[in-house]
PDBQT receptor file of N, H, CA, C and O in Angstrom, charges set to zero:
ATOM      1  N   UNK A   1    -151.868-175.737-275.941  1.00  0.00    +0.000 N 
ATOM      2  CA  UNK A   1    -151.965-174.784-274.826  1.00  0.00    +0.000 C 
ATOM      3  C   UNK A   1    -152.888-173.627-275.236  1.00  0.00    +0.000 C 
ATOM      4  O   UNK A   1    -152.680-172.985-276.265  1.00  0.00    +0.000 OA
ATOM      5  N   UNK A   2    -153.966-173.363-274.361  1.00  0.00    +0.000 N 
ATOM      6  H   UNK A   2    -154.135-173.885-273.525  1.00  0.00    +0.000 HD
ATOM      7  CA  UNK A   2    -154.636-172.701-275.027  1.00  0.00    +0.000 C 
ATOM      8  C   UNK A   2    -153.924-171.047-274.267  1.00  0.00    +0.000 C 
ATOM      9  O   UNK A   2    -153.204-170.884-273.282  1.00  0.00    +0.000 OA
ATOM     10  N   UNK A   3    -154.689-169.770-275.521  1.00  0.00    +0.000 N 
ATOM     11  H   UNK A   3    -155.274-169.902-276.322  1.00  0.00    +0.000 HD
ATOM     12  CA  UNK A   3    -153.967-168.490-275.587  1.00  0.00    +0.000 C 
ATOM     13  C   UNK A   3    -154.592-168.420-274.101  1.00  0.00    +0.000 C 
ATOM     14  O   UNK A   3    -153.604-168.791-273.468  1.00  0.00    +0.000 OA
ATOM     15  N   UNK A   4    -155.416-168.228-273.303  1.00  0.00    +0.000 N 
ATOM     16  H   UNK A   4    -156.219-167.927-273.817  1.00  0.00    +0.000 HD
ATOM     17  CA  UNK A   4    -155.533-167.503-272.090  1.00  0.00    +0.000 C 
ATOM     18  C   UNK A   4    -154.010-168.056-270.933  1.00  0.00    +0.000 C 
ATOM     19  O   UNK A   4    -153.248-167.371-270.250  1.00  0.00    +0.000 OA
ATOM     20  N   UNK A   5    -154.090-169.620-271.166  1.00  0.00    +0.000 N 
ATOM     21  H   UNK A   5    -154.709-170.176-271.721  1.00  0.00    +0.000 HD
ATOM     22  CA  UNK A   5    -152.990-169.851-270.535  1.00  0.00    +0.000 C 
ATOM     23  C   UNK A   5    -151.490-169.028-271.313  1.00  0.00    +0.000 C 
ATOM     24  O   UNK A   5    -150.967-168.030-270.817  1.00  0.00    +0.000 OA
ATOM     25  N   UNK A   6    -151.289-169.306-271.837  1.00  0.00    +0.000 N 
ATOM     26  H   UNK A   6    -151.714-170.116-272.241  1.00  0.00    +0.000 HD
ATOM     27  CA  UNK A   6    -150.538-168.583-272.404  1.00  0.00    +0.000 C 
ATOM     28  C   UNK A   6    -149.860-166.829-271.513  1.00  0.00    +0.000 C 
ATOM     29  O   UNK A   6    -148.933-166.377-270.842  1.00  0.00    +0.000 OA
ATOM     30  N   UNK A   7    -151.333-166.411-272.259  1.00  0.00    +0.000 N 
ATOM     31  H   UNK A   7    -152.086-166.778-272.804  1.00  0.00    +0.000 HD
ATOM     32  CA  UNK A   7    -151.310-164.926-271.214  1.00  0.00    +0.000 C 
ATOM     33  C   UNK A   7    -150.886-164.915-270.470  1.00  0.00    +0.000 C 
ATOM     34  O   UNK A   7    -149.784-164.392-270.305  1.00  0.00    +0.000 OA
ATOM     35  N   UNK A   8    -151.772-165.689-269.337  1.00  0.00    +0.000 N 
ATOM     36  H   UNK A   8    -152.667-166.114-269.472  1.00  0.00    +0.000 HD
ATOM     37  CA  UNK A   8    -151.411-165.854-268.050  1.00  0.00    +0.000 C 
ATOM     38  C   UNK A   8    -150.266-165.584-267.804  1.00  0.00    +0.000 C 
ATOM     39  O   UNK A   8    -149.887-164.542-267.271  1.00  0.00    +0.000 OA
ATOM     40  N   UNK A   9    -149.196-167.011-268.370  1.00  0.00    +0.000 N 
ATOM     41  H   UNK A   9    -149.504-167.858-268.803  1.00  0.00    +0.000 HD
ATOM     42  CA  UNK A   9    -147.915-167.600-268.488  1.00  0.00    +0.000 C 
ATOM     43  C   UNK A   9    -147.321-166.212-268.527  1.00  0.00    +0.000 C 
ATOM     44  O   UNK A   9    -147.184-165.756-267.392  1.00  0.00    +0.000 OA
ATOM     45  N   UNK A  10    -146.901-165.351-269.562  1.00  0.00    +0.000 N 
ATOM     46  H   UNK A  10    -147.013-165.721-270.483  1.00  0.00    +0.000 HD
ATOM     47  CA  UNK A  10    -146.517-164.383-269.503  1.00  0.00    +0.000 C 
ATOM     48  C   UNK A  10    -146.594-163.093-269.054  1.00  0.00    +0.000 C 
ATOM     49  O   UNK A  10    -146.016-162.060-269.393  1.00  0.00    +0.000 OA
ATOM     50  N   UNK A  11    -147.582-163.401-268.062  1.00  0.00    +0.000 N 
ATOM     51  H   UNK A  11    -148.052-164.240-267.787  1.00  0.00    +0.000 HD
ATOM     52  CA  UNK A  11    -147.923-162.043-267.558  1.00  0.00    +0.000 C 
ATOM     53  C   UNK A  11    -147.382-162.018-265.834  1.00  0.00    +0.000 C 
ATOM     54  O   UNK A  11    -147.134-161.084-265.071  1.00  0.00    +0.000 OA
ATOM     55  N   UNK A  12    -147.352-163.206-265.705  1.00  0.00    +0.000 N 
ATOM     56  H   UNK A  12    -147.553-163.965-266.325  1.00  0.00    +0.000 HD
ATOM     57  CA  UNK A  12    -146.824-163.988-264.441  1.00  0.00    +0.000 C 
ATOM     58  C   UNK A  12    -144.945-164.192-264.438  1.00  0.00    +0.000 C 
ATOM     59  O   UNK A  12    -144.231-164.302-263.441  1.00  0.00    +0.000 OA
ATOM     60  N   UNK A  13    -144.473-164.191-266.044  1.00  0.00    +0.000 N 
ATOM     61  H   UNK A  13    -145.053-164.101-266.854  1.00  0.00    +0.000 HD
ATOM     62  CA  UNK A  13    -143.482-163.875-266.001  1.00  0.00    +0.000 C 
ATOM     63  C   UNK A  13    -142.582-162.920-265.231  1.00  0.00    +0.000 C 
ATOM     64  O   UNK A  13    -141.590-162.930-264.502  1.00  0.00    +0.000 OA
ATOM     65  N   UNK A  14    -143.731-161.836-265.953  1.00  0.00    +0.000 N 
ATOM     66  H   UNK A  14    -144.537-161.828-266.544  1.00  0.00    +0.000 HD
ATOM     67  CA  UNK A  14    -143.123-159.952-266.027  1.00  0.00    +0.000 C 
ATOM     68  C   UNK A  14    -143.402-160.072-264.310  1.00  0.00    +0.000 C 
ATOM     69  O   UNK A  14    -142.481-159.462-263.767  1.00  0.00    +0.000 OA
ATOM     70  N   UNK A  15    -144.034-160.452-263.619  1.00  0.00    +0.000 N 
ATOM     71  H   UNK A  15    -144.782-160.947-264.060  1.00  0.00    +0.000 HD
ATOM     72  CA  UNK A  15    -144.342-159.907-262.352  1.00  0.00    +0.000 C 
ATOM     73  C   UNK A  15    -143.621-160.514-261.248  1.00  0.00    +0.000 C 
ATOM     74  O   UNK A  15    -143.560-160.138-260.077  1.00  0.00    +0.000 OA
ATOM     75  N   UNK A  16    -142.950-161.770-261.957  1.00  0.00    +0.000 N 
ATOM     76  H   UNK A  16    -143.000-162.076-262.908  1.00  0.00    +0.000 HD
ATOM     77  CA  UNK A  16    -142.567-162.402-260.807  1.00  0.00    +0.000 C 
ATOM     78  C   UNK A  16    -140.809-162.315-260.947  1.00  0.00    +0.000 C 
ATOM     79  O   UNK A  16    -140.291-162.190-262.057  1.00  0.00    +0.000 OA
ATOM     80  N   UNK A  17    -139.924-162.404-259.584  1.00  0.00    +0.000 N 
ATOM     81  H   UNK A  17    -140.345-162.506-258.682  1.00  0.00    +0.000 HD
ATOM     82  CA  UNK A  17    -138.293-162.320-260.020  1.00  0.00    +0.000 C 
ATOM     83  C   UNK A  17    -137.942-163.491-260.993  1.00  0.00    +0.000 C 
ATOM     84  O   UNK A  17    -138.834-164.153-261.522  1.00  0.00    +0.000 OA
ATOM     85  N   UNK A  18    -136.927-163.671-261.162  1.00  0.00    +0.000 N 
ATOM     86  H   UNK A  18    -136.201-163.132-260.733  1.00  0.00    +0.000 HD
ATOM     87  CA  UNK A  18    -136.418-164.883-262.345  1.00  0.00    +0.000 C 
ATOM     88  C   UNK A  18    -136.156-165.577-261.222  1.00  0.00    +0.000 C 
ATOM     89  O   UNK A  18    -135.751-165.169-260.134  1.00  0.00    +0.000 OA
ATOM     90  N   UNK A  19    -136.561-167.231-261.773  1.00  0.00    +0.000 N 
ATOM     91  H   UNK A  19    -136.890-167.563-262.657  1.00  0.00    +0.000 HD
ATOM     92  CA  UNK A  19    -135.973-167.965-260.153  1.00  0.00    +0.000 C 
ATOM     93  C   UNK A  19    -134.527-168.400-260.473  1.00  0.00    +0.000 C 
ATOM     94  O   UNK A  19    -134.069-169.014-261.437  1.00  0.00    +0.000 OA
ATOM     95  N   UNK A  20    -133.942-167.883-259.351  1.00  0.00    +0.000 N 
ATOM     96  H   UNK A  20    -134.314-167.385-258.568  1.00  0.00    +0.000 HD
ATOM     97  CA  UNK A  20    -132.433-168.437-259.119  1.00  0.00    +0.000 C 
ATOM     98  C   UNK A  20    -132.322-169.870-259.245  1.00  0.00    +0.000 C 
ATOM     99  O   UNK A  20    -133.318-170.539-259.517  1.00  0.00    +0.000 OA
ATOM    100  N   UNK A  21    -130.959-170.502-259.032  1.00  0.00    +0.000 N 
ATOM    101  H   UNK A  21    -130.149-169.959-258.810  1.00  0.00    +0.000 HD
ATOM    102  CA  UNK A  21    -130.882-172.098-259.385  1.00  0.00    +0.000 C 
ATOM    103  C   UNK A  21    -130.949-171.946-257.891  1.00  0.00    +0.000 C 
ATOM    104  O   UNK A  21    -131.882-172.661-257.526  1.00  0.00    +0.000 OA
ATOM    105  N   UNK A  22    -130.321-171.265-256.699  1.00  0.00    +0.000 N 
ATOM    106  H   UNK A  22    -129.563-170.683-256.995  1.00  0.00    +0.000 HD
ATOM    107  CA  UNK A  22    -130.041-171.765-255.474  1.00  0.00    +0.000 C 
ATOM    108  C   UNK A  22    -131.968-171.856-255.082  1.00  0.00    +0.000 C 
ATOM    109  O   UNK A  22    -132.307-173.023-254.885  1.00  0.00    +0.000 OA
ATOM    110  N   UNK A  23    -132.627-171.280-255.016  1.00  0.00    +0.000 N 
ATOM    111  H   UNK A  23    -132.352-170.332-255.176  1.00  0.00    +0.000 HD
ATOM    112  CA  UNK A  23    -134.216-171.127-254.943  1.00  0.00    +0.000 C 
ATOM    113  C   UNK A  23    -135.259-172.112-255.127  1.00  0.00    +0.000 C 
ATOM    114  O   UNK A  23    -136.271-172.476-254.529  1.00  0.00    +0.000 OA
ATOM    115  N   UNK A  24    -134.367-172.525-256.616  1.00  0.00    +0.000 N 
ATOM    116  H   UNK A  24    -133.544-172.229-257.101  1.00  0.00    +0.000 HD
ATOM    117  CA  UNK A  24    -135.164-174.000-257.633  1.00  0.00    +0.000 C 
ATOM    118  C   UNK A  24    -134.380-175.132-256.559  1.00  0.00    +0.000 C 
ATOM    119  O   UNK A  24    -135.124-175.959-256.031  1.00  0.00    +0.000 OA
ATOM    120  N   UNK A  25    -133.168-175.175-256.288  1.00  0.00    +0.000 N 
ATOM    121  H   UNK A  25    -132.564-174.504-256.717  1.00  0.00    +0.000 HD
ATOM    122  CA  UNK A  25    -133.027-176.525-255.910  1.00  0.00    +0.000 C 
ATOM    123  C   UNK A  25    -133.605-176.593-254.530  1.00  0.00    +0.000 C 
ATOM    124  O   UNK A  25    -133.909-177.721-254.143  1.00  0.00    +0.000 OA
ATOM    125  N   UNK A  26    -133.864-175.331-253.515  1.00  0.00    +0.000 N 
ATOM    126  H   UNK A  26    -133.618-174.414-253.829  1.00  0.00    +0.000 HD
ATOM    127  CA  UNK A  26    -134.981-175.619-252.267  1.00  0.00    +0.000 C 
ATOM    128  C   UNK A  26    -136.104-176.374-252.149  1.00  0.00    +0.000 C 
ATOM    129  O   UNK A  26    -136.600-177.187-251.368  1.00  0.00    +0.000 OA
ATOM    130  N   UNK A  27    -136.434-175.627-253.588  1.00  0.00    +0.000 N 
ATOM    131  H   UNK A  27    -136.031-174.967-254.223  1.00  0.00    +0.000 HD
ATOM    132  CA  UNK A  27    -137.665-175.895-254.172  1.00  0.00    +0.000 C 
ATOM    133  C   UNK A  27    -137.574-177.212-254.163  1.00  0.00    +0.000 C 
ATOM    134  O   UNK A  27    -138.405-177.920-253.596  1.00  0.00    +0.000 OA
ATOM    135  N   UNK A  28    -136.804-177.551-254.638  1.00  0.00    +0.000 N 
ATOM    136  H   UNK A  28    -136.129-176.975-255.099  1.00  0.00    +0.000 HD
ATOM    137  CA  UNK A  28    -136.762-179.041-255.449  1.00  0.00    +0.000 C 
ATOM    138  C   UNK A  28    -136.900-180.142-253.873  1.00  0.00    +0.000 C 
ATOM    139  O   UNK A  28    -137.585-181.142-253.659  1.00  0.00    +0.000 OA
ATOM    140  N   UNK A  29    -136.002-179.459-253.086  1.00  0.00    +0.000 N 
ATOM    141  H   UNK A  29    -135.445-178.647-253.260  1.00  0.00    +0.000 HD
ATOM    142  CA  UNK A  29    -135.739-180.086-251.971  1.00  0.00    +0.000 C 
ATOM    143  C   UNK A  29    -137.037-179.998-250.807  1.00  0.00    +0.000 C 
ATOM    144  O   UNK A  29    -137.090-180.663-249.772  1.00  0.00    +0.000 OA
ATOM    145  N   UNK A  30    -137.661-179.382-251.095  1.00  0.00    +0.000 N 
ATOM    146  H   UNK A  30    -137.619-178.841-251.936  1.00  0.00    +0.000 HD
ATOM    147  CA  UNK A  30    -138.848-179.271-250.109  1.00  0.00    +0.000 C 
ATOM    148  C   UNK A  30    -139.642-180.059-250.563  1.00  0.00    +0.000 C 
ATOM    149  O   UNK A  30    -140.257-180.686-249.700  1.00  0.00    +0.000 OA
ATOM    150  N   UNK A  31    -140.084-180.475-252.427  1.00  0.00    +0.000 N 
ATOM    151  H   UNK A  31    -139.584-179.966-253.128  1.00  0.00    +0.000 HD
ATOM    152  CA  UNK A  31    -140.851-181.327-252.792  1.00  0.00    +0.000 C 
ATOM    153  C   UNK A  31    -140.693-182.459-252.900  1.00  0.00    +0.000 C 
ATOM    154  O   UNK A  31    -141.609-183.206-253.244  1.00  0.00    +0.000 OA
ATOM    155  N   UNK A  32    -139.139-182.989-252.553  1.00  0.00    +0.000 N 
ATOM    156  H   UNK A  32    -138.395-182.382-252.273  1.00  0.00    +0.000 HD
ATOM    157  CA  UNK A  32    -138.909-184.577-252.295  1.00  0.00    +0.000 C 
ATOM    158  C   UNK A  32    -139.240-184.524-251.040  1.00  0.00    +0.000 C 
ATOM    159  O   UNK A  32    -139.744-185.589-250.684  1.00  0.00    +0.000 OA
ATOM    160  N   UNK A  33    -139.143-183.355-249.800  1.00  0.00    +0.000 N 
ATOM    161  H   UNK A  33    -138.733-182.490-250.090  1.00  0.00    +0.000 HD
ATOM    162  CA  UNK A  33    -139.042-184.336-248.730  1.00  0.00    +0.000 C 
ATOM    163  C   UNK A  33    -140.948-184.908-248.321  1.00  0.00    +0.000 C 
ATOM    164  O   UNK A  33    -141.447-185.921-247.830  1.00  0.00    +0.000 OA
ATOM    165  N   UNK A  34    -141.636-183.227-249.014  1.00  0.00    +0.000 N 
ATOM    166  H   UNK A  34    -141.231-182.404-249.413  1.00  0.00    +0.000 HD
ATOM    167  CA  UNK A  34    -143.276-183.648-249.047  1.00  0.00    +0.000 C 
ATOM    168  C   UNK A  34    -143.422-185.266-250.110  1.00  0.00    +0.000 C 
ATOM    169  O   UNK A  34    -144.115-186.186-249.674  1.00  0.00    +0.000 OA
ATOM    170  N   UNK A  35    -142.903-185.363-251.074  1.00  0.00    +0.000 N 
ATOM    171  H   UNK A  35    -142.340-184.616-251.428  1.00  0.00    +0.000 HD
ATOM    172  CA  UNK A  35    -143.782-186.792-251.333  1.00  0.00    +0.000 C 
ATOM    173  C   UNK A  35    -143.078-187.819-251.124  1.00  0.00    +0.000 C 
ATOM    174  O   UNK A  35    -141.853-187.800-251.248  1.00  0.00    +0.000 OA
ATOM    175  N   UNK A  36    -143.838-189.003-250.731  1.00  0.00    +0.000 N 
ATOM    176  H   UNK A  36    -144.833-189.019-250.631  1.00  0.00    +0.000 HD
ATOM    177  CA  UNK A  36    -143.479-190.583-250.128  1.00  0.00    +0.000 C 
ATOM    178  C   UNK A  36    -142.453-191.159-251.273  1.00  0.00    +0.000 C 
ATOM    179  O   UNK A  36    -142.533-192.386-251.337  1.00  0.00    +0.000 OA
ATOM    180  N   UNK A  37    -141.709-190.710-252.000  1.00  0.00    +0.000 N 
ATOM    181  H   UNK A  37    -141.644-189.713-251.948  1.00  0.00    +0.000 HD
ATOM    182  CA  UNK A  37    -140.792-191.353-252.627  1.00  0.00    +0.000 C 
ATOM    183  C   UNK A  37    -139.794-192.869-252.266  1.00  0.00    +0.000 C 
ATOM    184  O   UNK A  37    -138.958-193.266-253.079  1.00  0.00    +0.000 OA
TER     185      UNK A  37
């Protein structure tokens, strides 16, 4: 992994909220229903 990603990675941390589990599993649930599984 190169250091700019890296940065990035952590700089995107600090700025963004922590994702909740209820949030991630939307998440999760919006991206099964987008792909042809």
């Amino acid at each position: 992994m190169s250091k700019k990603y890296q940065h990035f990675i952590s700089t995107q941390r600090q700025s963004i909220p922590p994702l909740t589990q209820e949030n991630f599993n939307s998440a999760s649930v919006s991206n099964k229903n987008l792909t042809p599984n």
